[in-house]
C-alpha positions in Angstrom: 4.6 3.1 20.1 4.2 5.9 22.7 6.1 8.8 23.8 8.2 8.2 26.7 10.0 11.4 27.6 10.3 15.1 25.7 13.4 17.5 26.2 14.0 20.9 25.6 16.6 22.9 25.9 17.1 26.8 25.3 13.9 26.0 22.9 11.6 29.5 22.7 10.0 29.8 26.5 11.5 26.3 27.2 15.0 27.2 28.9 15.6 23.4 30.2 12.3 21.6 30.4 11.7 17.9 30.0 8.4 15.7 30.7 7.7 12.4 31.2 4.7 10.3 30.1 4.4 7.5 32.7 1.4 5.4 32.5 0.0 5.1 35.7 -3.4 3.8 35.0 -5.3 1.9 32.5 -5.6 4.8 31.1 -2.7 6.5 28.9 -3.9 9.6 29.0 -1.9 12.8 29.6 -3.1 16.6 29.6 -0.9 19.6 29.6 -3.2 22.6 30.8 -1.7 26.4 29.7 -3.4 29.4 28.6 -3.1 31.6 25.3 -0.3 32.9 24.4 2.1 30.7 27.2 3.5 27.9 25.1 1.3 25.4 24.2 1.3 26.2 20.3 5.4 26.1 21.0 5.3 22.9 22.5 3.9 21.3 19.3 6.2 23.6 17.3 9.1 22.2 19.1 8.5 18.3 18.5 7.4 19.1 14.8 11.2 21.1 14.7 12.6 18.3 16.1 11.3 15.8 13.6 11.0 17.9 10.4 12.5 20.9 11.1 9.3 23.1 10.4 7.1 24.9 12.9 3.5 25.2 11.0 2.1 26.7 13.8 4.1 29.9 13.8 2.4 33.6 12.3 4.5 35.2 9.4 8.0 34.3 9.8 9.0 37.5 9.6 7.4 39.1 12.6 8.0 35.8 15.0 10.8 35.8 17.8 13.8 33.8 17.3 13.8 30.1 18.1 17.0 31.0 20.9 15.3 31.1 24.2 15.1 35.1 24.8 17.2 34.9 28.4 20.1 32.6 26.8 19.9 34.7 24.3 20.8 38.3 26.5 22.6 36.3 29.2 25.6 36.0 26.2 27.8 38.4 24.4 28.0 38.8 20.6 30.2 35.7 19.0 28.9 32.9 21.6 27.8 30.0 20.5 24.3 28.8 21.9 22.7 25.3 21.2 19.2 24.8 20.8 17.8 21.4 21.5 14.6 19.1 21.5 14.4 15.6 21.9 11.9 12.7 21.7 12.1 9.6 23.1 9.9 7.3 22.2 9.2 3.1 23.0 7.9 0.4 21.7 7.8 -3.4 22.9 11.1 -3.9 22.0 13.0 -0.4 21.2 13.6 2.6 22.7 13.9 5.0 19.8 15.9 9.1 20.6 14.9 11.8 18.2 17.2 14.8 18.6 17.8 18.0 16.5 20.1 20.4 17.5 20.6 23.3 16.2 23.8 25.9 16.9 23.9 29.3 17.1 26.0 32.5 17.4 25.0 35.8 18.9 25.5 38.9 16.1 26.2 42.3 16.9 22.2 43.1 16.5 21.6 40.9 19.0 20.3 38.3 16.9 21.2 34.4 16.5 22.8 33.5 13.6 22.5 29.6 12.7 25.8 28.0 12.3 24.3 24.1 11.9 21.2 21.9 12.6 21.5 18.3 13.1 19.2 15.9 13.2 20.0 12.3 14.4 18.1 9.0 15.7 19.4 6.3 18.0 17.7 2.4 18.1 18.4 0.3 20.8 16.9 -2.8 20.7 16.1 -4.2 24.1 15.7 -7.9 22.8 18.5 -10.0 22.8 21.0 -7.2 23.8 21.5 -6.5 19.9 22.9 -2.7 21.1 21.9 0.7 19.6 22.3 1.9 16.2 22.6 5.4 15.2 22.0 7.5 12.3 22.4 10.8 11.3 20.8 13.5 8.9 19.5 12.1 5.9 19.9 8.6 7.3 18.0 10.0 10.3 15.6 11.4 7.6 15.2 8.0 5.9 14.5 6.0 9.4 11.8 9.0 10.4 10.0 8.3 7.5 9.7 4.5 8.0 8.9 5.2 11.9 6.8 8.6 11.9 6.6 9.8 8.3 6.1 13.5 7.4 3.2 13.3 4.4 0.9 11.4 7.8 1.6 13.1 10.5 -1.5 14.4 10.5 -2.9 10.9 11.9 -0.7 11.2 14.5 -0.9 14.8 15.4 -4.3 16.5 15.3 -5.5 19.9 15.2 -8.7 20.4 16.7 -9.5 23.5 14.8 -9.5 21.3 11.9 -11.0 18.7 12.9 -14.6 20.1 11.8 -13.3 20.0 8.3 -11.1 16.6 8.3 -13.4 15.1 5.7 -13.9 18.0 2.9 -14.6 16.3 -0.8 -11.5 15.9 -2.7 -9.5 15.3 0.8 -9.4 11.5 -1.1 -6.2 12.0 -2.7 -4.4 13.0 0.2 -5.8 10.1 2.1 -4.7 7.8 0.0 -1.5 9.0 -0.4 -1.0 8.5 3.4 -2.9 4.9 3.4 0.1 3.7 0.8 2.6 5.7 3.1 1.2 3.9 6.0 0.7 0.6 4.4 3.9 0.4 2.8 2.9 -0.7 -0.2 5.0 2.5 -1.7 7.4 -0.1 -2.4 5.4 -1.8 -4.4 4.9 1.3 -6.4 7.9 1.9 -6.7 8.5 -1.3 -8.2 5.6 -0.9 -10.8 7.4 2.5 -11.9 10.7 0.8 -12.4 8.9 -1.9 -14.6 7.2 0.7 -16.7 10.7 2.4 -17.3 11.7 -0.7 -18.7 8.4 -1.0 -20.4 9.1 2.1 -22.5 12.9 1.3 -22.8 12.4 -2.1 -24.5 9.5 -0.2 -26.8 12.1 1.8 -27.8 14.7 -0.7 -28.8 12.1 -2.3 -30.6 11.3 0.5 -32.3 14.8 0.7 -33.8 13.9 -2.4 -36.1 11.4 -1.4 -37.2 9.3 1.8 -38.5 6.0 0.0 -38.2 6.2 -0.5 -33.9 8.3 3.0 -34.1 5.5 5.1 -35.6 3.0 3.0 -33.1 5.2 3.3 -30.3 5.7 7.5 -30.5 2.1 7.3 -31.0 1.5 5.8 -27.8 4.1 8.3 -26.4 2.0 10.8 -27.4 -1.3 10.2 -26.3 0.9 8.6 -23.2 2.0 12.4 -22.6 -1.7 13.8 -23.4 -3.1 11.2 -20.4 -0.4 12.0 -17.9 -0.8 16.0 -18.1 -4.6 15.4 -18.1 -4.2 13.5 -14.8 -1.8 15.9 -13.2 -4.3 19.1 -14.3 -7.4 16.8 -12.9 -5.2 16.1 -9.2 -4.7 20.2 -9.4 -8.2 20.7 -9.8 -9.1 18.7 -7.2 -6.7 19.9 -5.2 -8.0 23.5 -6.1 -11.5 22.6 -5.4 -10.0 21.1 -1.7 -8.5 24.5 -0.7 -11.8 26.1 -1.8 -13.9 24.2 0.1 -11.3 24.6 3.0 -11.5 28.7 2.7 -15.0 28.7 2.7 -15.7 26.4 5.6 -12.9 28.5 7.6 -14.6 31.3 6.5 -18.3 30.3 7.7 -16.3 29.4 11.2 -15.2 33.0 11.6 -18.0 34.2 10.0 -20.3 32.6 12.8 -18.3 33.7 15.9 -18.9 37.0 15.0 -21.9 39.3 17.3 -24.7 39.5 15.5 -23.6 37.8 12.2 -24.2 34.1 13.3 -28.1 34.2 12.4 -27.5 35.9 9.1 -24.6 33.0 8.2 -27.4 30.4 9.3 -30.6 32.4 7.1 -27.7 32.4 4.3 -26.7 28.7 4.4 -30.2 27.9 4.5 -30.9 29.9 1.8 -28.1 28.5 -0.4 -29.7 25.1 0.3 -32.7 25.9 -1.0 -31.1 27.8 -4.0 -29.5 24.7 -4.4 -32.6 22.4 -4.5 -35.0 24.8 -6.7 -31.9 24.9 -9.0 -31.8 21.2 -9.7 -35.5 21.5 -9.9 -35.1 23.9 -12.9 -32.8 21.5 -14.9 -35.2 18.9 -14.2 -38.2 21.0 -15.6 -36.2 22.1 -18.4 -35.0 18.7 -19.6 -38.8 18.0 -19.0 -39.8 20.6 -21.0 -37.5 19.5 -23.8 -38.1 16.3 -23.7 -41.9 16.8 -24.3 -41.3 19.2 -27.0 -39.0 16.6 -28.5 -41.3 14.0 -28.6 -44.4 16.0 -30.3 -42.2 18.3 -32.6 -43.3 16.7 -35.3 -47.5 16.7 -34.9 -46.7 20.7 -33.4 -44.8 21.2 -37.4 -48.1 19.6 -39.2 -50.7 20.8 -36.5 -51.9 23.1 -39.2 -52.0 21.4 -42.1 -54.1 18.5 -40.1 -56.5 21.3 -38.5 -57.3 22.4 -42.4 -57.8 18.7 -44.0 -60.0 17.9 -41.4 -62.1 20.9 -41.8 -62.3 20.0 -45.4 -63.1 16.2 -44.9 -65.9 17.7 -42.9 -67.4 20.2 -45.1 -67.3 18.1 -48.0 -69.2 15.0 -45.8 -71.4 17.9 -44.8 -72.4 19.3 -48.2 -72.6 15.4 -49.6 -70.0 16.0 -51.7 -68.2 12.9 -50.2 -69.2 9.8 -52.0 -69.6 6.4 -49.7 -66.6 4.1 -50.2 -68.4 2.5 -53.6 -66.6 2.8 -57.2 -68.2 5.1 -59.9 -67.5 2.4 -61.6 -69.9 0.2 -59.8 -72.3 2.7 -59.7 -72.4 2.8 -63.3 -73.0 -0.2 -63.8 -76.1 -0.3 -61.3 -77.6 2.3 -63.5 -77.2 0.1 -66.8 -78.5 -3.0 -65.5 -80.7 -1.7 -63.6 -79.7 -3.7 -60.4 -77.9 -3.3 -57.3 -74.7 -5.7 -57.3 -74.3 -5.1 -53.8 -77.8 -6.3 -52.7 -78.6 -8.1 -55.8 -81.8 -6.5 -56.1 -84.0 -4.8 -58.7 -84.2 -1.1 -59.2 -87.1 1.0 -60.3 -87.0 4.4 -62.4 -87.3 6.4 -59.1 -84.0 5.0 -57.4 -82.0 5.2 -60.8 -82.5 8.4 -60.9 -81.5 9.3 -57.5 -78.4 7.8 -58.3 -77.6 9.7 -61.4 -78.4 13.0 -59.8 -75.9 11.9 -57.0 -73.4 10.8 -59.0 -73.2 14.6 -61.5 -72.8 16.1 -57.1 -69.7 13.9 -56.3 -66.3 15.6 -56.9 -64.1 12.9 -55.5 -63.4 9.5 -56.3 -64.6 6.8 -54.2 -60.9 5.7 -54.0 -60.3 9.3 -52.7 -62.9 8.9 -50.1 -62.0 6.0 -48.7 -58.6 7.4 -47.8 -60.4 10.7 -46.4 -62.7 8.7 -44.6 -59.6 6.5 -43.2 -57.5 9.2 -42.0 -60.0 11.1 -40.9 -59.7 9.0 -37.5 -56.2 9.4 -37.3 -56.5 13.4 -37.5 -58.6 13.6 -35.2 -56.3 11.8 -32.8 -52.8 13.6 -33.9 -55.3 17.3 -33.6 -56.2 16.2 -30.1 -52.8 14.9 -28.8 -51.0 18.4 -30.3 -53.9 20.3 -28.3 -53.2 18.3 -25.5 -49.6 19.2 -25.8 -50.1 22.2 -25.7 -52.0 22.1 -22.1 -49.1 20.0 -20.6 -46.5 22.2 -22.1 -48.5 25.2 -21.1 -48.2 23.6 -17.1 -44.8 23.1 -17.7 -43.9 26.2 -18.4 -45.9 28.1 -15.7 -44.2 25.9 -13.0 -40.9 26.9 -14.5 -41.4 29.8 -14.8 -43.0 29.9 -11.1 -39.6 28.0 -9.8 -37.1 30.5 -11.7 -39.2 33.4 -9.6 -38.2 31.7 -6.5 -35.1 31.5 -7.8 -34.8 35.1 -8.2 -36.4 35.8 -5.3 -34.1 33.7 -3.4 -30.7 34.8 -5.4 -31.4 38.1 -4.1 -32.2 37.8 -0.3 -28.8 36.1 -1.0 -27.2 39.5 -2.3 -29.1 41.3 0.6 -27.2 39.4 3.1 -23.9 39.1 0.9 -24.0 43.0 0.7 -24.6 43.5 5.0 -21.8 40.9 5.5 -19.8 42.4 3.7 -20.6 46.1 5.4 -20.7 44.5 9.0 -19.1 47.1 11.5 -17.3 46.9 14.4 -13.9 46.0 15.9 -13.3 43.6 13.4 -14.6 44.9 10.4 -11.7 44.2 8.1 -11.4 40.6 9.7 -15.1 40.2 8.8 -15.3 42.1 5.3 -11.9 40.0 4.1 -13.4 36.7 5.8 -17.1 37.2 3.6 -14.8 38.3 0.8 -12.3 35.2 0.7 -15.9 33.0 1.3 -17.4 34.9 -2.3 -14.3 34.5 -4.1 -13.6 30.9 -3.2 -17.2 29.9 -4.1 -16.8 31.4 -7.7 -13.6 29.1 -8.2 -15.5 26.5 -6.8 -18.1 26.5 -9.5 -15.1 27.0 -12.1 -13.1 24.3 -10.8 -16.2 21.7 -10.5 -16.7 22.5 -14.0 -13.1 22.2 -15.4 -13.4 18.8 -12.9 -16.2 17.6 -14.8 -14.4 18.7 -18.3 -11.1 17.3 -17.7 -12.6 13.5 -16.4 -14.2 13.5 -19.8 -10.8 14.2 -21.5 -8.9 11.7 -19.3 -11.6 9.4 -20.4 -11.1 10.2 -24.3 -7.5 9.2 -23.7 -7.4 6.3 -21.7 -9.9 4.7 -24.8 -7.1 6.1 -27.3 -4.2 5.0 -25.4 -5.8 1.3 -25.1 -6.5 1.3 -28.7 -2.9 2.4 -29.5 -1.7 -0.1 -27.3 -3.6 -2.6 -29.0 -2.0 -1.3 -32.2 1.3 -1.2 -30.8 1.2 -4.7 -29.4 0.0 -5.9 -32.9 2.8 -4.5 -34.6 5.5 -6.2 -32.0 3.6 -9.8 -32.7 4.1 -9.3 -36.3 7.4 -8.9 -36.7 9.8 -11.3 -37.1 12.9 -10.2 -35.4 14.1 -9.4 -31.8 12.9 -12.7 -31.1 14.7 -12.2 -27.7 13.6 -8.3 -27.2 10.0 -9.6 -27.4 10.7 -12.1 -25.2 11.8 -10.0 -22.8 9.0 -7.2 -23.4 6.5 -9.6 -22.6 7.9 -10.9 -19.2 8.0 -6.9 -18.0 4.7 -6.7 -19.3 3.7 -9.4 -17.4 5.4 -8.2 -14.3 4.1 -5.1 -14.8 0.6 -5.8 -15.1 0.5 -8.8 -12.0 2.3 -6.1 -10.1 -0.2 -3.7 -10.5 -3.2 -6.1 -9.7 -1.6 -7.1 -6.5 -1.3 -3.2 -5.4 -4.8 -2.6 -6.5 -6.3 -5.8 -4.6 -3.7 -4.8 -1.3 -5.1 -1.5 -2.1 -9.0 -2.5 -2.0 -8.6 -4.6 1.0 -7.2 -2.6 3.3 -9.6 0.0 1.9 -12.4 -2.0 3.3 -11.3 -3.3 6.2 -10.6 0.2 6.9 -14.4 1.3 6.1 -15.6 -2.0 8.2 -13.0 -1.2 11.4 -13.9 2.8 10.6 -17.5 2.2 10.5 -17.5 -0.4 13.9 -15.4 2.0 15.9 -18.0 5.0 15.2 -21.1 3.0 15.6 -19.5 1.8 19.2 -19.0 5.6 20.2 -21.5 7.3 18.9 -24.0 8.6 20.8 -26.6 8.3 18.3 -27.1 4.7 18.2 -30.4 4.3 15.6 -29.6 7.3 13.6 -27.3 6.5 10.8 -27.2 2.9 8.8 -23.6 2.6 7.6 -20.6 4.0 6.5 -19.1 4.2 3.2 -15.2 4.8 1.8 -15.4 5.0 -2.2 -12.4 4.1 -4.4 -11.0 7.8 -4.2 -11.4 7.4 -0.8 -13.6 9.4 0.6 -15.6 9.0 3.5 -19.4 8.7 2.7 -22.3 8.1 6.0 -25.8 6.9 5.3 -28.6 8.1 7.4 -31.1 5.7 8.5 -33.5 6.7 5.6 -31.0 6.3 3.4 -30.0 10.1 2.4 -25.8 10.9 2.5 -25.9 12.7 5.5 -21.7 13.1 6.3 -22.6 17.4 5.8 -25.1 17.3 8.2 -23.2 15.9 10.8 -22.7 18.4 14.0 -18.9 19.1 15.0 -18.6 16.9 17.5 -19.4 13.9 15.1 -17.0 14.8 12.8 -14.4 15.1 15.3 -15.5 11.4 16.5 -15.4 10.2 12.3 -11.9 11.9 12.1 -11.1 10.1 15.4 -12.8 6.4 14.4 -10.9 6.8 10.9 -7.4 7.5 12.3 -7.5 5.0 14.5 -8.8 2.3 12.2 -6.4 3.4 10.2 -3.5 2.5 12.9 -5.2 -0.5 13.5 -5.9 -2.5 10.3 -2.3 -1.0 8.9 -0.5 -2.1 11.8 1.2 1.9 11.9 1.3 2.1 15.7 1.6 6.0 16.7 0.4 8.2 20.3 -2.2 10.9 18.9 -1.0 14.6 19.7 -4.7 16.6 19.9 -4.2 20.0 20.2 -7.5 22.1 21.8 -9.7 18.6 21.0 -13.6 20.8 21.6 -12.3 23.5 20.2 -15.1 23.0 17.7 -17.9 21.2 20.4 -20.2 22.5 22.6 -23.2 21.6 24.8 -23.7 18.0 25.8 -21.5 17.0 23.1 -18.1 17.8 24.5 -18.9 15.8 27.5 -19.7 12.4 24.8 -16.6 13.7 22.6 -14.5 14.2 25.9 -16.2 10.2 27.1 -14.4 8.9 23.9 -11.1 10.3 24.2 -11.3 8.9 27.7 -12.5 5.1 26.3 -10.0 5.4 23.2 -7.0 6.3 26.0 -7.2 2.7 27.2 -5.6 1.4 23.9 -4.2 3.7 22.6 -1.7 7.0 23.9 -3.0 10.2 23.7 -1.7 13.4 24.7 -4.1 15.8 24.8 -3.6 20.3 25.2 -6.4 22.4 26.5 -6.6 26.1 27.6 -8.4 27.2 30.5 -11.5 27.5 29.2 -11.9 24.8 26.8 -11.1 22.3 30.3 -14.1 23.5 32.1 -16.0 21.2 35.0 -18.2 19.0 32.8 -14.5 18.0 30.8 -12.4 17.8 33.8 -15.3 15.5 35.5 -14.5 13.1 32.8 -10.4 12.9 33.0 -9.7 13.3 36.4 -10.1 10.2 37.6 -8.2 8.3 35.1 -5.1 10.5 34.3 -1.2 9.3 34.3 -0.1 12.5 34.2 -1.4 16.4 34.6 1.3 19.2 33.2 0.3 23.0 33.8 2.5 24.9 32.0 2.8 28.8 33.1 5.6 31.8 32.8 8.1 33.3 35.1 7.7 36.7 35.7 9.6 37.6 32.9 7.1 35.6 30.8 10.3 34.7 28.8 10.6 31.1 30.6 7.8 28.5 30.9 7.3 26.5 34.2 5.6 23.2 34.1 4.0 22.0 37.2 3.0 18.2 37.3 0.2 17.3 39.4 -2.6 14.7 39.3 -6.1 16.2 39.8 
């Protein structure tokens, strides 16, 4: 599909303009050349207010002109009728497709239109077989635009280039895969999967009229059914939340490092928040250390004293002799009566008797009692060294945390330093600059909240998807046991069945086109990137979002410059239009805004090489098409538009020439 021919009439600054994209080389590339403020933002306003009656890139509503062209407009007297139109005609291998809205108008006494209708309709002809044109109109319109050019995607078919920097912000995954299933068509399928889970709960319920048992099961199921569902929708919000965040802050930064003289502090800060970042995990990783190791010796730390003073008296009493050898008194009793050692069997004389009896009056133990002292005096030895050795690593420990919570300190304030000049920077744009640092501040303190409440409500989704199968369990045990609504049963289990191979099917349509759109994402960035041994591959989780691997192996998609996101955002889009056969032109509006340096002329060398299958139109402003851009395009251009205005700047002139 490709966009054949654009009309406007009485449209803003367009009076009665219409263009026409001819391919005249094997390139189908067009450029339309205008500076700011002469109706190149208009342009795109008037085919997104032709297809889905919105402009979203108009200022405050309030403060913008009326859509009636200005001249039309004082060329009439109050009470006529004026008609505003655009139109898009687009083609395909075997239809040409008309888009029209018009919209009428009546001129009020304040000189203002007044909107009397808006239509919107679409015309088919099918050039195969002379099968004639169909045509619909308003909501059938509306239902035939969103099988041809739907409204939730038309993001992957017109692109902002201002944006494209940010195309891949965490938690964008959702949204992405909203507009894969749009794309893919397997909507229909989901729509089918909600249909059988109506019926699901409807036959539940009927069965639950029999009986009290699968009644109290089923609203028990309900209930946790109920919990899960507002858990989801409150997890989708707070990703959504922590998308918009991330959104403000990055647009933030961007304005933030236009600025004179604020760029290197917004560089020394991001660098600084890295770091910050880094130490931080550090700490945690100390501290569970720390804990750990505390953990593990709490109990030889609890009895380090009691072991110091037993040894202490083990050793005195060995030292004063008061410790007997590991022999009975018994047996040494006995030596004395028979005069005779039993343990060497030999004869004793008066002399060593006696030595023994004066020994035995010193002893105050046992023998029993000093073989167990003499046992554990090994072992408390070994528990008093490994507590004192404890106590050296835990001592290192805590010097090293508490040597990585200075730098954190130290750090947390050069942050405040430059938080507290950003947000006093003066000069023509003070308030621009105070409320940009302000909306960055306050966005990174939801951030952390909404991270957190991510992380909390993912644990209570997980709670309840474990309750829900185990009252599902319980539910589907009570149906099996009863005995009637033979036929209800019957018919419960074929939706059940239908329900669940439906769902497979979705989830395996939706895993392969999820990585044949990594693989053809992934192949179409390698081929253009300019970087060839840099990064190792490319990854597009379940949630669907984009992950790239650097060559050592670290994620790397944050460090990428703006020109190689741009390319990503590119290489995704159009492996999305490829492996799910949605065949769309791409609108880019101001494609470098975002690039500079050697990189818009490699960014501006892919546009060129994508142009050959695929249509793009592409809108630049004087400076953003400088020498080094125009050296790539001129050559191989169907078509170059310059749009200016008349001397009453109310009127736009486009002036078609090839370069």
């Amino acid at each position: 599909m490709r966009i054949h021919k654009i009309k406007f009439i009485n449209y803003r600054q367009y009076k009665n303009d219409e263009i026409t994209f001819l391919k005249t080389t094997d390139n189908d590339l067009y450029i339309l050349l205008a500076s700011n403020g002469v109706g190149k933002t208009n342009f795109l306003n008037g085919l997104n207010w032709c297809l889905y009656e919105s402009e979203p890139h108009l200022g405050a509503k309030n403060k913008t002109l009326p859509m009636v062209n200005l001249t039309i407009l004082d060329e009439c007297s109050v009470g006529d009728k004026i008609e505003v139109l655009v139109e898009i005609q687009l083609k395909t291998k075997t239809k040409t497709i008309w888009l029209s809205r018009k919209a009428t108008f009546r001129k009020t006494e304040t000189n203002t239109p007044f909107q009397l209708s808006n239509d919107f309709q679409i015309q088919i002809q099918d050039t195969t077989d002379n099968k004639g044109t169909s045509t619909f109109t308003n909501d059938g319109a509306n239902q035939e635009l969103n099988r041809i050019l739907p409204e939730g995607i038309r993001e992957f078919f017109f692109f902002d280039g201002e944006r494209l920097n940010n195309y891949f912000i965490d938690e964008n995954g959702v949204r992405i895969e909203s507009s894969i299933k749009e794309i893919s068509k397997i909507k229909h399928l989901n729509k089918m999967i909600n249909r059988l889970n109506k019926l699901l709960v409807e036959y539940q319920r009927k069965l639950g009229r029999q009986s009290p048992n699968i009644e109290q099961a089923r609203k028990n199921l309900e209930e946790i059914s109920v919990l899960k569902l507002h858990t989801e929708e409150e997890l989708e919000n707070c990703k959504q939340q922590i998308h918009i965040s991330k959104s403000k802050i990055e647009e933030s930064k961007e304005f933030l490092r236009g600025q004179d003289n604020i760029e290197e502090q917004e560089i020394r800060r991001s660098s600084f928040k890295e770091n910050l970042l880094t130490i931080q995990q550090k700490i945690g990783l100390k501290t569970k250390e720390l804990q750990d190791h505390i953990r593990n010796y709490f109990t030889l730390v609890s009895f380090y004293p009691f072991f110091k003073k037993l040894l202490a008296e083990i050793e005195s009493k060995s030292a004063s002799g008061k410790l007997p050898p590991p022999i009975s008194k018994e047996t040494l009793e006995l030596i004395i009566s028979v005069k005779k050692c039993e343990i060497c069997d030999s004869s004793l004389d008066v002399s060593q008797i006696n030595k023994i009896i004066k020994k035995l009056k010193l002893y105050d133990l046992s023998s029993g009692s000093s073989r167990i002292l003499v046992e554990i005096k090994g072992s408390l030895e070994n528990f008093i060294l490994k507590t004192e050795k404890h106590k050296e690593i835990s001592g290192k420990i805590l010097r090293e945390l508490d040597e990585l919570e200075k730098d954190d300190d130290k750090i947390k304030s050069l942050i405040s330093k430059i938080d507290i000049e950003l947000s006093k920077y003066s000069d023509d744009n003070k308030e621009k600059i105070k409320n940009a640092h302000n909306q960055r501040m306050n966005n990174e303190k939801l951030l952390v909240i909404n991270i957190e409440r991510k992380g909390r409500l993912k644990g209570s989704l997980n709670n309840f998807e474990k309750q829900y199968l185990k009252l599902e369990c319980e539910l589907d045990f009570e149906i099996k046991k009863d005995k009637t609504s033979t036929l209800l049963k019957q018919k419960l289990r074929f939706i059940k069945t239908a329900h669940k191979v439906a769902n497979t099917v979705s989830n395996e349509i939706m895993t392969e086109i999820r990585e044949k759109i990594r693989d053809e994402t992934e192949k179409i960035f390698f081929d253009f990137i300019w970087k060839k041994d840099t990064y190792k591959h490319l990854q597009l989780s379940e949630n669907y979002e984009i992950g790239l691997t650097h060559k050592n192996d670290l994620e790397c998609l944050g460090s990428l410059s703006a020109a190689e996101r741009a390319l990503l955002a590119l290489a995704f889009t159009l492996a999305l239009h490829n492996i799910s056969g949605f065949d769309a032109p791409l609108v880019v509006d101001t494609p470098v805004a975002r690039i500079s340096g050697r990189n818009r002329t490699n960014f501006a060398e892919t546009l060129a090489e994508t142009s050959k299958q695929k249509q793009l139109i592409l809108f630049f402003t004087h400076a953003e098409y400088s020498d080094d851009i125009k050296i790539c395009f001129e050559h191989i251009l169907s078509s170059f538009t310059k749009l200016s205005l008349n001397q009453s700047e109310q009127n736009i002139i486009m002036e078609n020439n090839n370069e």
